[in-house]
N, CA, C and O atoms as CSV, one atom per row, in Angstrom:
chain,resi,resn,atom,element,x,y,z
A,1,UNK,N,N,0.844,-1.187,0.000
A,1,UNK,CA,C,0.000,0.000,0.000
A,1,UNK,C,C,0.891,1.253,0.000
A,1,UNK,O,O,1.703,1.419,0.910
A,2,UNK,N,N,0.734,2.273,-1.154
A,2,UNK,CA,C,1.357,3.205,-1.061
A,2,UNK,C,C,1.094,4.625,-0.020
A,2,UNK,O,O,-0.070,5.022,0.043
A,3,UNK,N,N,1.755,5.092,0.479
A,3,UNK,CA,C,1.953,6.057,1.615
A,3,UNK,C,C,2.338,7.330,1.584
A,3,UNK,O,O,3.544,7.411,1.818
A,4,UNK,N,N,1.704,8.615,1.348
A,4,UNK,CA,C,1.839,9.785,1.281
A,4,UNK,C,C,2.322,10.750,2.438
A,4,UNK,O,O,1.301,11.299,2.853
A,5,UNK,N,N,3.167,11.098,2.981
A,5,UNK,CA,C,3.137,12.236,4.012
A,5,UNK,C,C,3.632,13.369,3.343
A,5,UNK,O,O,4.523,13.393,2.494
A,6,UNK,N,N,2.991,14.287,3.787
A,6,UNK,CA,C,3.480,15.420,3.697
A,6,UNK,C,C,3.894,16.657,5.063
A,6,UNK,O,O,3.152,17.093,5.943
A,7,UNK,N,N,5.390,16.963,4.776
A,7,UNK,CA,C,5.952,17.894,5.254
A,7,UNK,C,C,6.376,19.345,5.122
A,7,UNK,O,O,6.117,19.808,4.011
A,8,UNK,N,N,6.878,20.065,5.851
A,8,UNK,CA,C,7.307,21.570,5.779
A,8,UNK,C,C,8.538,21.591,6.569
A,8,UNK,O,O,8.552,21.018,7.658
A,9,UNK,N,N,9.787,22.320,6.032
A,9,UNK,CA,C,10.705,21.869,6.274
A,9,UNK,C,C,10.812,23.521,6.890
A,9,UNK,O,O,9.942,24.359,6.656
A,10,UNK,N,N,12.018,23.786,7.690
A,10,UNK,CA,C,11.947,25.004,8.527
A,10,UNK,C,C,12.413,26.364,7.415
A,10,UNK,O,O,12.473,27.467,7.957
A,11,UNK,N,N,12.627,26.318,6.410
A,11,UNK,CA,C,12.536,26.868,5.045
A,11,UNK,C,C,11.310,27.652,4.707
A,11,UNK,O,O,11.298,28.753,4.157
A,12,UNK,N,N,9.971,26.745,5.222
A,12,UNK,CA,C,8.644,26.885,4.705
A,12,UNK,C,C,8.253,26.079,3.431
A,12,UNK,O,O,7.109,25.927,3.002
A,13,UNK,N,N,9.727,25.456,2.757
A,13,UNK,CA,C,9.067,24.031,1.782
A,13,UNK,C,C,8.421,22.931,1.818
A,13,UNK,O,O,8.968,21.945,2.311
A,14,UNK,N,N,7.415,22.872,1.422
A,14,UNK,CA,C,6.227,22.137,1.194
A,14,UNK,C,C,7.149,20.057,0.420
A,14,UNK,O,O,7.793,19.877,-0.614
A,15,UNK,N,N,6.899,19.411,1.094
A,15,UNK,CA,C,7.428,18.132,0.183
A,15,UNK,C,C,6.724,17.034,0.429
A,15,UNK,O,O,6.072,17.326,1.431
A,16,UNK,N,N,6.482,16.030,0.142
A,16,UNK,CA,C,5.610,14.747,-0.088
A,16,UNK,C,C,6.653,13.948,-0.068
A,16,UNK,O,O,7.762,14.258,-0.503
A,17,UNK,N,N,6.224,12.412,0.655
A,17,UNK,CA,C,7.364,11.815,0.448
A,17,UNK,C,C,6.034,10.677,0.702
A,17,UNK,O,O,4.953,10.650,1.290
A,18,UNK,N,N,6.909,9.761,-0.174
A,18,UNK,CA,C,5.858,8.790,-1.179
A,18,UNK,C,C,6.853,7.707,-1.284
A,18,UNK,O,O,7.961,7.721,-1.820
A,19,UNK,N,N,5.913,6.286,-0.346
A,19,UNK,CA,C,6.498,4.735,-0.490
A,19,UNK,C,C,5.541,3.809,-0.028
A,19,UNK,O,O,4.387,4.113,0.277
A,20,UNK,N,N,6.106,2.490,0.030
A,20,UNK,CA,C,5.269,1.302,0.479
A,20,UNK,C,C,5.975,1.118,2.234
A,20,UNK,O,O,7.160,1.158,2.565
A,21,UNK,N,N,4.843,0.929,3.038
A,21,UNK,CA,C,5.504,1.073,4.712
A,21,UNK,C,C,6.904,-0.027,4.468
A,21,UNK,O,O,7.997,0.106,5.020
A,22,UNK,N,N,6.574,-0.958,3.632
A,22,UNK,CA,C,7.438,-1.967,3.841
A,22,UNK,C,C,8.247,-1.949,2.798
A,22,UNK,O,O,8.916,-2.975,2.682
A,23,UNK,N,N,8.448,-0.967,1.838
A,23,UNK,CA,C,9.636,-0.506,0.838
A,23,UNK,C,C,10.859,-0.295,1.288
A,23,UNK,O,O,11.220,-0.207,2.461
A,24,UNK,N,N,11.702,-0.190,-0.007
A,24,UNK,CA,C,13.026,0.267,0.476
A,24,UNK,C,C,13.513,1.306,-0.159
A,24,UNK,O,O,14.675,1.711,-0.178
A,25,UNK,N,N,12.041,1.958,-0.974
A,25,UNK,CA,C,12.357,3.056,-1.412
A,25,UNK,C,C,12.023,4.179,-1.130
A,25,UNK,O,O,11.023,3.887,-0.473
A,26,UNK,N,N,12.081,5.654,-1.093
A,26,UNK,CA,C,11.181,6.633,-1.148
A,26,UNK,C,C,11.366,7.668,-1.846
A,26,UNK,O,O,12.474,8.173,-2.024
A,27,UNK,N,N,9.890,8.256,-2.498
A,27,UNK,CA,C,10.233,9.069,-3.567
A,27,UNK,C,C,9.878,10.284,-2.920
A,27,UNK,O,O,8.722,10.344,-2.501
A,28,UNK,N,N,10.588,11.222,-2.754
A,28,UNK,CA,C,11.093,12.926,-2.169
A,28,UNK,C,C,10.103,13.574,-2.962
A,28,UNK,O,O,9.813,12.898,-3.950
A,29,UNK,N,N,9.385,14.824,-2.856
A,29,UNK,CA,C,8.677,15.248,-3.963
A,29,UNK,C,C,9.097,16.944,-3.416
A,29,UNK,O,O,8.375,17.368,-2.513
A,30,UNK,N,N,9.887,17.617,-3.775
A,30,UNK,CA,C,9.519,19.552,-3.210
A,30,UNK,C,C,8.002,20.159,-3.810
A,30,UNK,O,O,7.942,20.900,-4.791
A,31,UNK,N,N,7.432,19.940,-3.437
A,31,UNK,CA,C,5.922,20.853,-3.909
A,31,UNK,C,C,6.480,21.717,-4.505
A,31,UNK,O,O,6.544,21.993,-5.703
A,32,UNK,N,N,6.930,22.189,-3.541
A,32,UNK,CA,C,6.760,24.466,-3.792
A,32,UNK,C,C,7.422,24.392,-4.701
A,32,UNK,O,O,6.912,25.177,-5.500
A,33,UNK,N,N,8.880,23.633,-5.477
A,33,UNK,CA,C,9.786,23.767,-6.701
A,33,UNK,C,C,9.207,22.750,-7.210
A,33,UNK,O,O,9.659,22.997,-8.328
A,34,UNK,N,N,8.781,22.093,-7.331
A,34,UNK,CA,C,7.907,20.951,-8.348
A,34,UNK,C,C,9.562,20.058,-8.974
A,34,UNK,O,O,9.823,19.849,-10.159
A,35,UNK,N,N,10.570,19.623,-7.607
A,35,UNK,CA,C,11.801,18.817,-7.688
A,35,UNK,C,C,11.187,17.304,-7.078
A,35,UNK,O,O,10.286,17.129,-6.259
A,36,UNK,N,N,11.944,16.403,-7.726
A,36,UNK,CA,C,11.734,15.041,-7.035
A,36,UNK,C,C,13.133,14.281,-7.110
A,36,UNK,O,O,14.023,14.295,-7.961
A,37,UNK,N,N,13.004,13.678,-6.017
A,37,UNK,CA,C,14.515,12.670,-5.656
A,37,UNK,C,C,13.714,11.522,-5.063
A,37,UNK,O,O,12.735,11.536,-4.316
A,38,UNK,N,N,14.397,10.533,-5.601
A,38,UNK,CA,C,14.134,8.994,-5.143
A,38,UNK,C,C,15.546,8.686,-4.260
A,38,UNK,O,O,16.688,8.511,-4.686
A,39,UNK,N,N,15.026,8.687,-2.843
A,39,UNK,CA,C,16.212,7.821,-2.188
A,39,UNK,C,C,16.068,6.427,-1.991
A,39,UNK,O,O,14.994,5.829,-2.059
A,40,UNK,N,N,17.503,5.769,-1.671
A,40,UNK,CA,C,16.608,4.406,-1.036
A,40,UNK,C,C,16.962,3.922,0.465
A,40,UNK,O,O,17.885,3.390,1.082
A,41,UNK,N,N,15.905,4.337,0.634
A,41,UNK,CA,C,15.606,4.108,2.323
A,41,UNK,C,C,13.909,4.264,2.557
A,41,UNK,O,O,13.231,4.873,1.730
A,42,UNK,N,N,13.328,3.664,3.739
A,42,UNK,CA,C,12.425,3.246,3.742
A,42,UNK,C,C,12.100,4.834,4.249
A,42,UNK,O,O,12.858,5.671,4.741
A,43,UNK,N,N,10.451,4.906,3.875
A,43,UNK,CA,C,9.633,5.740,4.277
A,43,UNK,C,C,9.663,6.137,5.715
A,43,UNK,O,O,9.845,7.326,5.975
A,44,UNK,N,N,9.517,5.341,6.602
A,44,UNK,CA,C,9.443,4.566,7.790
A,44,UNK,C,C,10.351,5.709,8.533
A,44,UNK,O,O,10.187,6.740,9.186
A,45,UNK,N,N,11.322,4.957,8.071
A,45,UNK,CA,C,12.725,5.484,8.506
A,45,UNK,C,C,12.665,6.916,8.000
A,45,UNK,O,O,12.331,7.758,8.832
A,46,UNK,N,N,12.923,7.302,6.828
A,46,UNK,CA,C,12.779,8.967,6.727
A,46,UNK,C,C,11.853,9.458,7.409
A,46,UNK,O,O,12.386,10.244,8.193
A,47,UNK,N,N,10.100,9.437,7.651
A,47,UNK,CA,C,9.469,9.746,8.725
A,47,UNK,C,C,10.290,9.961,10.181
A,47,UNK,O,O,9.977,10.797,11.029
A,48,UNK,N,N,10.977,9.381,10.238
A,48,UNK,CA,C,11.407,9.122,12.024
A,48,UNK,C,C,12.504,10.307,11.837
A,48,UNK,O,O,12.528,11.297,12.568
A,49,UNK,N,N,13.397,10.085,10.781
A,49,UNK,CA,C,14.531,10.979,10.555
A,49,UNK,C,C,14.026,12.295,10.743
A,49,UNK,O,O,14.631,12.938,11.600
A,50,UNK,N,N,12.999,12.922,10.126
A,50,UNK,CA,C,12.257,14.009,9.871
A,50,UNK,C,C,11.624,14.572,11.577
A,50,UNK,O,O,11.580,15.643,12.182
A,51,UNK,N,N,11.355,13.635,11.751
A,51,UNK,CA,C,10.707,14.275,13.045
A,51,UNK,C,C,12.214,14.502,13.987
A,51,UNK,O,O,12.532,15.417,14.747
A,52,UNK,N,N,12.767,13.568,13.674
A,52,UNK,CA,C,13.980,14.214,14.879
A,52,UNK,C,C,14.684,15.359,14.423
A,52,UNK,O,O,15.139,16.133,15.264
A,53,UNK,N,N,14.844,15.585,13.167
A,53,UNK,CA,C,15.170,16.716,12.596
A,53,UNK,C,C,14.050,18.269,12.684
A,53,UNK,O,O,14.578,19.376,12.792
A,54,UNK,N,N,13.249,18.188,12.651
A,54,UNK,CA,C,12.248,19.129,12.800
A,54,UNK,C,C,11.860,19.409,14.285
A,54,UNK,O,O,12.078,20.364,15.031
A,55,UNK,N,N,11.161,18.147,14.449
A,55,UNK,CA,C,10.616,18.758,15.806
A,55,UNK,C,C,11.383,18.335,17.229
A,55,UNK,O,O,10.987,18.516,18.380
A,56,UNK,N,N,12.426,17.805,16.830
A,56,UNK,CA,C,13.393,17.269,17.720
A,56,UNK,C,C,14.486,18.086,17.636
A,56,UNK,O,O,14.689,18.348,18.821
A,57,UNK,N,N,15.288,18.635,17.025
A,57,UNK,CA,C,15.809,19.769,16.286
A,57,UNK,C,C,17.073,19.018,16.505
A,57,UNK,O,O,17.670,19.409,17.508
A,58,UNK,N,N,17.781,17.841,15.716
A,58,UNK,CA,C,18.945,17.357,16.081
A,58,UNK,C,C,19.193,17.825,14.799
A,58,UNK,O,O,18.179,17.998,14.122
A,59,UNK,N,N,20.613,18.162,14.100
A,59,UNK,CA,C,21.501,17.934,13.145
A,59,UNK,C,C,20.862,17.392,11.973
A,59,UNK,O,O,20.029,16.516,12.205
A,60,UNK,N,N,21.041,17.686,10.850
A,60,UNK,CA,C,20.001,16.862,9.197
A,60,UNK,C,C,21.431,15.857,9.250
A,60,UNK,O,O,21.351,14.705,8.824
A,61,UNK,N,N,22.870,16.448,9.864
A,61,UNK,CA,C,23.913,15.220,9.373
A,61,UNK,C,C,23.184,13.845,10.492
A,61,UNK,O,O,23.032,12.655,10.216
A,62,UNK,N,N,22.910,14.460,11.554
A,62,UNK,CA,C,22.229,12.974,13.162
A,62,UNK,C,C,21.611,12.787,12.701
A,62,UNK,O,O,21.925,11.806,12.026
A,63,UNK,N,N,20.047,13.301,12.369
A,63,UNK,CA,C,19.026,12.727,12.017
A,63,UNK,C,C,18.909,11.747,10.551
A,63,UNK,O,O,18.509,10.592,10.404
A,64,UNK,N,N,19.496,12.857,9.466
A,64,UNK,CA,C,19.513,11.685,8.050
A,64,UNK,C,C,20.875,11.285,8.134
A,64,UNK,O,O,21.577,11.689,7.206
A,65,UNK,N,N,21.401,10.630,8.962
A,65,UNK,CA,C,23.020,10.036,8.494
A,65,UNK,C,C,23.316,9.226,7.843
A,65,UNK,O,O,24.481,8.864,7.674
A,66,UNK,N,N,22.024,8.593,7.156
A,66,UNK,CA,C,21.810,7.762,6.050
A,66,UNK,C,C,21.801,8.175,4.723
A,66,UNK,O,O,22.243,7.383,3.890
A,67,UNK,N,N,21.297,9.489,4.282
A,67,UNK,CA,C,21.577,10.086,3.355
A,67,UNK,C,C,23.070,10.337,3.333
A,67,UNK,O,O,23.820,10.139,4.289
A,68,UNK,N,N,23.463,10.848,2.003
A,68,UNK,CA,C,24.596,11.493,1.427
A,68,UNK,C,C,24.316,13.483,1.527
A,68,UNK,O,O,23.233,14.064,1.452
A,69,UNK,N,N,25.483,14.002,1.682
A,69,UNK,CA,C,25.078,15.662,1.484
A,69,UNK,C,C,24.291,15.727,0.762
A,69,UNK,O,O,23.337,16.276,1.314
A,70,UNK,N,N,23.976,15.386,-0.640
A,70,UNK,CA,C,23.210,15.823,-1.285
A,70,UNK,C,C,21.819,15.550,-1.421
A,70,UNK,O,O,20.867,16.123,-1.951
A,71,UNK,N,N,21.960,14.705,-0.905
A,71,UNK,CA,C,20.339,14.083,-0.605
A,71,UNK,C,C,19.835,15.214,0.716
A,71,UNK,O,O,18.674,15.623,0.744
A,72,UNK,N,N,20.601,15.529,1.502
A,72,UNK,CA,C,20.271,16.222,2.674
A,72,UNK,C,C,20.064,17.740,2.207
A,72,UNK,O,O,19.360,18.622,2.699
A,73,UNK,N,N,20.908,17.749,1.102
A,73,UNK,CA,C,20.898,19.561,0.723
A,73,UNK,C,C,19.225,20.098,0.346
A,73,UNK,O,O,18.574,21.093,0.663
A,74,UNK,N,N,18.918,18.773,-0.564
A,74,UNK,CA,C,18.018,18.956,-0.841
A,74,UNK,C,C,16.571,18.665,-0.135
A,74,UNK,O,O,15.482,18.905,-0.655
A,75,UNK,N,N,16.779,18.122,1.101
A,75,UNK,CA,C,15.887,18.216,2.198
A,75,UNK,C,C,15.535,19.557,2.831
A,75,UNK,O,O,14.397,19.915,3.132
A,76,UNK,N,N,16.824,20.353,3.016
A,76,UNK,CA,C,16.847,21.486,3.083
A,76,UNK,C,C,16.988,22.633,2.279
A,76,UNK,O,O,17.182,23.734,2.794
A,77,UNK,N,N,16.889,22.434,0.774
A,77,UNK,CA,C,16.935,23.668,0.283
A,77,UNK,C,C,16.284,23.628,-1.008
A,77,UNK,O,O,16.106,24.702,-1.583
A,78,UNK,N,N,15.821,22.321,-1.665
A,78,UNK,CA,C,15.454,21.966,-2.535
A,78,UNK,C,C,16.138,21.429,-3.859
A,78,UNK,O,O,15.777,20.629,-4.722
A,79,UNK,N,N,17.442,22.312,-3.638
A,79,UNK,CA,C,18.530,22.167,-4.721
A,79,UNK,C,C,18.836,20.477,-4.583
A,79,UNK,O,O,19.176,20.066,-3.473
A,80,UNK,N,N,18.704,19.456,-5.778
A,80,UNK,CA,C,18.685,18.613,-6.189
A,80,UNK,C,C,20.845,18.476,-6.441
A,80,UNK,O,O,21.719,19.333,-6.575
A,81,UNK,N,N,20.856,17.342,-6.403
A,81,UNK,CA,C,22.401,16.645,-6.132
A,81,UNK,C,C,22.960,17.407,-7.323
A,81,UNK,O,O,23.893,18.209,-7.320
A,82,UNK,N,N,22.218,17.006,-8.330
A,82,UNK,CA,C,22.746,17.968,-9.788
A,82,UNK,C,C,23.126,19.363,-10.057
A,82,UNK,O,O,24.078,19.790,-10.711
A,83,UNK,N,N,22.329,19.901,-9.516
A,83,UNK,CA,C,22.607,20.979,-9.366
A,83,UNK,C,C,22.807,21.604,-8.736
A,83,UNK,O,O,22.625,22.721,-9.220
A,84,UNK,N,N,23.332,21.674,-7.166
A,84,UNK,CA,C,24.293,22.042,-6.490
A,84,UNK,C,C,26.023,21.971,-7.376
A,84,UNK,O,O,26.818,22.882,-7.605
A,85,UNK,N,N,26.082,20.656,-7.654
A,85,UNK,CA,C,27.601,20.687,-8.302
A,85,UNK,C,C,27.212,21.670,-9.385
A,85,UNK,O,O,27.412,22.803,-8.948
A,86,UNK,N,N,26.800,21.695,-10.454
A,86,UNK,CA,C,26.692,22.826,-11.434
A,86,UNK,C,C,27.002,24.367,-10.676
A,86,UNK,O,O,27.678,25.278,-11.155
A,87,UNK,N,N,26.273,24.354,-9.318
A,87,UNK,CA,C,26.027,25.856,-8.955
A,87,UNK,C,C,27.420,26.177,-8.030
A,87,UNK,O,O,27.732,27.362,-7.916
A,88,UNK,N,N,28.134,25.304,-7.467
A,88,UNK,CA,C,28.951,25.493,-6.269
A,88,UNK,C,C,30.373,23.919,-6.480
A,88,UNK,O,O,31.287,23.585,-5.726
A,89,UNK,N,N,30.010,23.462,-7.556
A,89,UNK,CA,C,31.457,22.171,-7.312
A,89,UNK,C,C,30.731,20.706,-6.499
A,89,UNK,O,O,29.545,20.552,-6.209
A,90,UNK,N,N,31.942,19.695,-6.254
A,90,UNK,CA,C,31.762,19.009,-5.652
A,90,UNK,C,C,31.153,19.389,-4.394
A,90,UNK,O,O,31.192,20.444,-3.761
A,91,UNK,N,N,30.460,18.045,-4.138
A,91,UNK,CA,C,29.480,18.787,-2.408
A,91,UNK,C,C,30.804,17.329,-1.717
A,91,UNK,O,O,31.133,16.266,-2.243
A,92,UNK,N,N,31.180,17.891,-0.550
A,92,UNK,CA,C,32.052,17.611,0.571
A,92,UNK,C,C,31.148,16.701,1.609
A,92,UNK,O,O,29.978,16.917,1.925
A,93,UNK,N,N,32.020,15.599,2.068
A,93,UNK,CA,C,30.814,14.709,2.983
A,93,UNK,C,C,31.544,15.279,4.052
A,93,UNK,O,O,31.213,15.053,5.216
């Protein structure tokens, strides 16, 4: 069964994040920039990540330490893995 949540990131970006509870995938959606990233990690798990990041207010490196920078950049800023390097170089772990 597929699974919709939607979040607001402390930005004010709007994102959807879309999987099966028991997947190993999840698809990222930014509303407000109409960007999408597929990570692979369970829904589950990004849910939990998210809340400790938001309303728990730990670190996006503590909370998603499963992601890569760029997966995280774009949690927080929308800018997609691609185009950060285009805009700024290699992204640094």
């Amino acid at each position: 069964m597929m699974t919709t949540l939607k979040r607001q990131n402390k930005m004010g970006l709007s994102y959807e994040f879309r999987g099966e509870l028991t997947g190993t995938e999840t698809t990222i959606e930014c509303v407000s920039l109409k960007k999408t990233l597929m990570v692979k990690h369970n829904i589950v798990q990004m849910n939990r990540a998210w809340f400790n990041w938001i309303r728990l207010g730990q670190f996006i490196q503590e909370a998603f330490s499963f992601l890569d920078a760029g997966e995280r950049e774009f949690l927080m800023t929308g800018i997609l893995p691609a185009e950060f390097i285009v805009l700024m170089g290699e992204i640094d772990e």
